[in-house]
N, C-alpha and C positions, 0 to 999 in steps of 0.2 A: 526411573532413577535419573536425577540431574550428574552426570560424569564429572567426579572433583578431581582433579589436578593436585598432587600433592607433590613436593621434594620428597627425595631417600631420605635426607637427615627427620623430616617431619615422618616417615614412614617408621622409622627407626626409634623415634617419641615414644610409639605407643607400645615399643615391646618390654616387658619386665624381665626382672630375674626370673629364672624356673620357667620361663615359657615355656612349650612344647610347640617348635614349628617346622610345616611341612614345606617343602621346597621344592620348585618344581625342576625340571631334568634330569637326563641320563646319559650319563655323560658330559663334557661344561655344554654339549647339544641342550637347546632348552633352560638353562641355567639364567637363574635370574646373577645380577652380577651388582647395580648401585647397591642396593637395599641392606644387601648383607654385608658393603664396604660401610656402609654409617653404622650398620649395629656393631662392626667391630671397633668404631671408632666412640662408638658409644659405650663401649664396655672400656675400653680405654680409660677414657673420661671417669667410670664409674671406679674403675680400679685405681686411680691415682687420685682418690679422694675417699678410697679406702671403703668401699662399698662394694658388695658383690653383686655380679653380673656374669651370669653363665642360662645358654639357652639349649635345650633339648632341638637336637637337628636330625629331623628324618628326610631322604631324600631319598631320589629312586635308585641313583648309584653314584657315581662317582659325581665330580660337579668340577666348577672350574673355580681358578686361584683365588676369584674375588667371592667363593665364598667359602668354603673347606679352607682354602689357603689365610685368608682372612681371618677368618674369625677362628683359626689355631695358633697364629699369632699373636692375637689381642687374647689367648687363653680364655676366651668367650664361647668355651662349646661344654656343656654339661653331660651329655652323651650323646652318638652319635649310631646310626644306621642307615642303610645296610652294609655299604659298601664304598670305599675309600681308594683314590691313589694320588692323595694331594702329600710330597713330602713332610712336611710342618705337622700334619693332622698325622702323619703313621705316627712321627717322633713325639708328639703329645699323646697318644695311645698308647706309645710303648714304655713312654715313661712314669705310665699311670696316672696324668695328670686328666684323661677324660676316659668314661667308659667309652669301650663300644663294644658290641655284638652284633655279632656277626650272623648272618642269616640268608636261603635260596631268595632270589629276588621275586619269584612269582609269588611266596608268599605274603611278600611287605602290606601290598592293598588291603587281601583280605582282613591280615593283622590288627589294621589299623579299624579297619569295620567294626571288629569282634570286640575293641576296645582291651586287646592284647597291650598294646601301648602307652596305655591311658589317656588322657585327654586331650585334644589338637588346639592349641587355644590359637594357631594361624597358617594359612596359609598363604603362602608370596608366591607367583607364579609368574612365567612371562608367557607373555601373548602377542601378538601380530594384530590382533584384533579385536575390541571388545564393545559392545552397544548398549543402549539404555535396559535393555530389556536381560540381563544378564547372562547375553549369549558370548562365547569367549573362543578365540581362535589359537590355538597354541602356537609354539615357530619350533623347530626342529627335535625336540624331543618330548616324549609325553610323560613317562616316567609314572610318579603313582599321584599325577596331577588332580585327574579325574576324582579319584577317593580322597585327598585331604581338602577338593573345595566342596566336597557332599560333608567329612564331618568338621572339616574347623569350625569354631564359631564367628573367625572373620576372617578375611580377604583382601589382601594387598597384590594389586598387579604392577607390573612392570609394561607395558605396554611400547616394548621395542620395533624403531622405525626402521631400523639394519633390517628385518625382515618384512616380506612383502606381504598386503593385507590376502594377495593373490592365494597363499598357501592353504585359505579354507579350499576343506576338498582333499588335502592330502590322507589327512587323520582317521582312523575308525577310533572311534572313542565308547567302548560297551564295558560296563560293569556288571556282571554276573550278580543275580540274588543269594542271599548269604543263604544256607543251611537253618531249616530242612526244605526250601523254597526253588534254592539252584537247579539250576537246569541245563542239559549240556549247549556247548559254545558251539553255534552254527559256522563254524569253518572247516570246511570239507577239503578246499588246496587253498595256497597264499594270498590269492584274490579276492577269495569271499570277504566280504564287508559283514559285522553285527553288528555295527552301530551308528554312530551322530557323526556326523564332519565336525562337532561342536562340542564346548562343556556348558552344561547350562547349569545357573545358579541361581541363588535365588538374590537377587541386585541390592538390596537390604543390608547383606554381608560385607559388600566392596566398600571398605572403608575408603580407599583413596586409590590414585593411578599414577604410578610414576611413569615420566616418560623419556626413554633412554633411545642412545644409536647406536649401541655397540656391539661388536660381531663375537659370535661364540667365541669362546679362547678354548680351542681345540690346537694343540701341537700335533705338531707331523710327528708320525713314527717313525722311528730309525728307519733307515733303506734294507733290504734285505742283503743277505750276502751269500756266501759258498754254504756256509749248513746252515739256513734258514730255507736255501734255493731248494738244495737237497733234501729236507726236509718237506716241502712240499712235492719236490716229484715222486718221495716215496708215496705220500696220501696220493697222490693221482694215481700212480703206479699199482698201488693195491684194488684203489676203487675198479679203476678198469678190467681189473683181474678178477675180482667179484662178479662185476657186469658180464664177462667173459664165460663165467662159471655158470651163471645164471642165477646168482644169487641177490644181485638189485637188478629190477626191472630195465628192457630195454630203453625206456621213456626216462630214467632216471628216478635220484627221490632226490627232495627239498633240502639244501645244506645248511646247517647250522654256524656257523664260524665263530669262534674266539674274539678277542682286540689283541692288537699289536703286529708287530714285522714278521711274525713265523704264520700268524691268520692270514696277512695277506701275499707270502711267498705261497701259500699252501691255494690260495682263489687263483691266482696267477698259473701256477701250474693246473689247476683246474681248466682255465681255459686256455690254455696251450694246446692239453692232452687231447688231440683231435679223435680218439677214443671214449670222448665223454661228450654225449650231448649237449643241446643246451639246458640250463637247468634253473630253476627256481631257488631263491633264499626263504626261509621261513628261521628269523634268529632275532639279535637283539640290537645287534650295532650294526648300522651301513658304514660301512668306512669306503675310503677312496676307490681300491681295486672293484668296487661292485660295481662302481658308476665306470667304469674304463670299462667295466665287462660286459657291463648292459650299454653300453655307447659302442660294442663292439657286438652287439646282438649274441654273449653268450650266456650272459645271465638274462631271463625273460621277466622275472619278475621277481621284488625285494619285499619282501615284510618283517617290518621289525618295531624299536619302539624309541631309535635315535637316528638321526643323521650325522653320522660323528666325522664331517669329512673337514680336508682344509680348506680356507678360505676359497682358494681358487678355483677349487673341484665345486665348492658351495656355489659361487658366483655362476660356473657354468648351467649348475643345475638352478638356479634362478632363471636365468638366462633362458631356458628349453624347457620351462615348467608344462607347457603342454604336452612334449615328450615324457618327463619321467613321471607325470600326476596317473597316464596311464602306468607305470609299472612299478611304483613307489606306492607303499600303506607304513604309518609309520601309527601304532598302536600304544594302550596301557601296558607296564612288563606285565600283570598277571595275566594279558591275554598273548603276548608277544613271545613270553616264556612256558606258556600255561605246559601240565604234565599232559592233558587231555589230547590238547593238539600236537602235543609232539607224536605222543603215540602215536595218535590216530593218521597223521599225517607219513609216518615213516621216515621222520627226519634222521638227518646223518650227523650226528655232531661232532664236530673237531675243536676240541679245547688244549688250553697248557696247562702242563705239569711243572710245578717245581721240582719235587722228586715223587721217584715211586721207589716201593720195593723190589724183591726178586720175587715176591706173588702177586702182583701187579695191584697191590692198594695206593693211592694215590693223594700226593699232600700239595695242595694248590695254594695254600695262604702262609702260613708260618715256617719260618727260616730257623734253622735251629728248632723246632717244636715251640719256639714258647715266642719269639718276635713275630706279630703282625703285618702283613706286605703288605695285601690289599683287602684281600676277602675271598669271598666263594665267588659273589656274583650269580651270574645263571643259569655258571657250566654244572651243577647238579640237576636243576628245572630238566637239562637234556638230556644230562649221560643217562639218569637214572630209566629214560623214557624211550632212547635213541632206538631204531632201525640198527644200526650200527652206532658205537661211540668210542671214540678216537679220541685219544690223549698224544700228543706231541711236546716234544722238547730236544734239545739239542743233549747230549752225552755227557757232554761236560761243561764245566762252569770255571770263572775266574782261572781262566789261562790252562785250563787240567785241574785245578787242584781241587776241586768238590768234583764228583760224581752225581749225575744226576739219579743215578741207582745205587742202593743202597741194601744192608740186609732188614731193615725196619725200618720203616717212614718214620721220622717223628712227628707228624702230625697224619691221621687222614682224614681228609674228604668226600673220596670218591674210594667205597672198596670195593676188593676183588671183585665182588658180585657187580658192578655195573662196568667194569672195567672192559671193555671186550677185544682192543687193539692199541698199542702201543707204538709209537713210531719215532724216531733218532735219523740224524744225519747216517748213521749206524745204517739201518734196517728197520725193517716190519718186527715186530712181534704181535703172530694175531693168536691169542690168548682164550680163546672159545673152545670149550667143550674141553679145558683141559684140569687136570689137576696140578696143586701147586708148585710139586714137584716138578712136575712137566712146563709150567709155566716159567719157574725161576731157569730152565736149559731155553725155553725160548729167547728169554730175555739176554739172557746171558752171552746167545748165539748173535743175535742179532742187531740189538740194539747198544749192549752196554759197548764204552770206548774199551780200545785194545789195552791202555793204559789199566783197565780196570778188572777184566775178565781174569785174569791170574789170582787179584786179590779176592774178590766174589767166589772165584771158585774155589778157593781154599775155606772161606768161611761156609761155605756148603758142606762140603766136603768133610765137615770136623762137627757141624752142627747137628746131623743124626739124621742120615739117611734113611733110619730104618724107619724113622716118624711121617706121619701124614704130612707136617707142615715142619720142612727142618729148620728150629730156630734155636740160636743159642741164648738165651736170655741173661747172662754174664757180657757177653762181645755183641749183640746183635746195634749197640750204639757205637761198637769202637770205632768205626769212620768218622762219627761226627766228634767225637772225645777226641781222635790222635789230630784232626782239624781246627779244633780246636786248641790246642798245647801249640802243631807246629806249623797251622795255617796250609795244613797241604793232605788231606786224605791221602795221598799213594805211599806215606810215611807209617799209614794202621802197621805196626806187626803185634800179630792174632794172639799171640804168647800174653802180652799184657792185659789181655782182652777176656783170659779165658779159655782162649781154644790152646 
């Protein structure tokens, strides 16, 4: 294959209405970033001349401005999966102005296999590296790269010099055989390798190669603070007390972590707690505190399927690639998040809650039950699989006035039955081996804010104790209704409700 040099705008030429295209990253890690600014300027174009223009966009999860942001702007997105947290794109989601569905991220790859999705008619992917022979180096995230350049029927690279051709070598790149043919995934602990440093394709497909210099658009995450801190010393504070009991092994098990400031207060008190050995990641996002932690010899080794760090923490790890190539694999999500290897592994997973209930069902995406925040992502992949699985959030919200605990989620995601620990700036609630009853005094004891325990315990209390699961089905939304009228939950009184 002679390697053609193309512009984004020429890349952007060949895409039509109704496309179906796959993109590669996870997180703006990996994200292609020209390609998808010409197609929204090309839907632009097409729209002020009164012509339609909308593309089907599957990527691995979230992505960065210049393309979710982009092309939700230029109202150039026809529907969209898995997983979203570009503001522009929720508020066109929620406005009904594009689908989307929502879905666990291990299952996106296989999805697109089965032809669950219907047809890819492209893939745009960025690389570090790519040769006549259609051997392809990814840069920082893999996302469900691998599977849309097996079935697109063509191939647009971005072939970004920001990163170094050095990074072959980082990647395990394996795709499982579909059903009835699968086979189990040879990872036994986080180091095990199943597959290529490479994607290989077949060079026929590469219609063109854009060539860019630009560096992930990864934002830093807020700083932690008092219940973020707190919140993570409780997850060290339980773990070690587990470890103590004899309930996780001396040696430790492999952590799973969330994104955002409560994931990395929670890593940070991990390696504080001199109680906790060193321990391995086996999860989805590297964020910054891994690389502090494995630069401080307490994390020994990271597997996951993005490098979601900031620029400077990135540079460094440029900078010492022969340090973190040994303790760094960054993978496809269906093998990063895979159900198999969680199990089998014994991973620990710590994800957020938006809210839960007083039976510990648990609602991670939608606000109000019916607004879309971001998604699942691929805290189901874990809870549902974990050794242990931990949901974290802070008590309350907007100042006090929403409760993170509630008498009925409006939305869940994660129920009872995978739920198994709960944790607040508050307290522990560990929710194993109990019933529901028993579960709403844990929560109630522990975790919910003081602001709220009077009210919860009154709508318990009137909801029918003598039942398995006390619910009132008249009042069980009155929090989110009297928050709604007066912007302030601790305003519910239960009379109007029902009780």
């Amino acid at each position: 294959m002679a390697i053609r040099f193309i512009s984004a705008e020429e890349a952007a030429s060949y895409i039509n209405h109704n496309d179906v295209i796959g993109f590669s990253g996870f997180t703006p890690a990996g994200s292609v970033k020209a390609t998808p600014l010409a197609i929204a300027e090309r839907a632009k174009s097409e729209h002020a001349n009164n012509r339609p223009f909308k593309v089907g966009v599957i990527t691995g999860a979230s992505t960065g401005d210049s393309l979710d942001g982009a092309l939700a702007r230029a109202e150039a997105v026809l529907f969209r999966t898995p997983y979203q947290s570009n503001k522009d794109l929720r508020e066109l989601i929620n406005a009904g102005k594009a689908e989307y569905f929502d879905t666990h991220l291990s299952s996106v790859g296989p999805s697109i296999r089965y032809g669950f999705l219907g047809k890819i008619n492209w893939a745009i992917i960025e690389a570090c590296d790519v040769n006549e022979n259609g051997e392809i180096v990814l840069t920082t995230g893999v996302g469900i790269s691998p599977t849309i350049c097996k079935v697109a029927d063509r191939i647009i690279i971005e072939l970004n010099h920001y990163h170094p051709r050095s990074l072959r070598g980082i990647h395990d790149i394996h795709i499982q055989q579909d059903p009835p043919l699968r086979r189990e995934i040879p990872i036994y602990k986080p180091s095990d390798r199943a597959g290529s440093e490479i994607i290989k394709v077949d060079p026929s497909k590469i219609v063109g190669i854009v060539e860019t210099n630009l560096p992930d658009e990864v934002k830093g995450f807020s700083k932690t603070d008092d219940v973020t801190d707190k919140i993570g010393q409780n997850v060290a504070d339980f773990l070690a007390n587990e470890m103590r009991k004899g309930r996780i092994p001396a040696s430790f098990l492999p952590i799973q972590s969330g994104v955002g400031n409560i994931a990395n207060a929670v890593l940070g008190a991990l390696g504080l707690n001199k109680n906790i050995p060193q321990f391995e990641m086996y999860t989805e996002v590297i964020q910054d505190s891994v690389i502090s932690l494995m630069k401080e010899g307490r994390i020994s080794f990271a597997s996951g399927c993005s490098l979601t760090v900031s620029p400077d923490v990135l540079k460094t790890v440029y900078e010492n690639l022969d340090f973190f190539r040994k303790r760094l694999i960054l993978r496809p999500q269906e093998i990063s998040n895979n159900p198999e290897v969680a199990r089998r592994l014994g991973i620990i997973s710590i994800n957020t809650a938006l809210e839960a209930d007083l039976y510990g069902n648990v609602n991670s995406t939608q606000v109000m039950g019916g607004k879309m925040m971001n998604g699942i992502g691929g805290s189901g992949d874990f809870t549902r699989n974990a050794y242990i699985s931990i949901f974290t959030c802070p008590s309350v919200a907007k100042g006090g006035k929403i409760s993170a605990f509630v008498p009925m989620a409006t939305h869940t995601d994660h129920s009872e039955h995978s739920v198994q620990v709960l944790i607040t700036e508050q307290g522990i609630a560990d929710l194993r081996s109990k019933s529901p009853k028993a579960k709403a005094e844990e929560i109630l004891n522990n975790c919910v804010h003081p602001d709220y325990r009077g009210i919860l315990r009154d709508y318990i209390n009137h909801a029918g104790l003598d039942s398995h699961t006390p619910v009132a089905l008249a009042s069980a939304f009155g929090m989110h209704l009297c928050f709604e009228k007066t912007g302030d939950m601790r305003n519910v009184d239960w009379t109007k409700y029902g009780l």
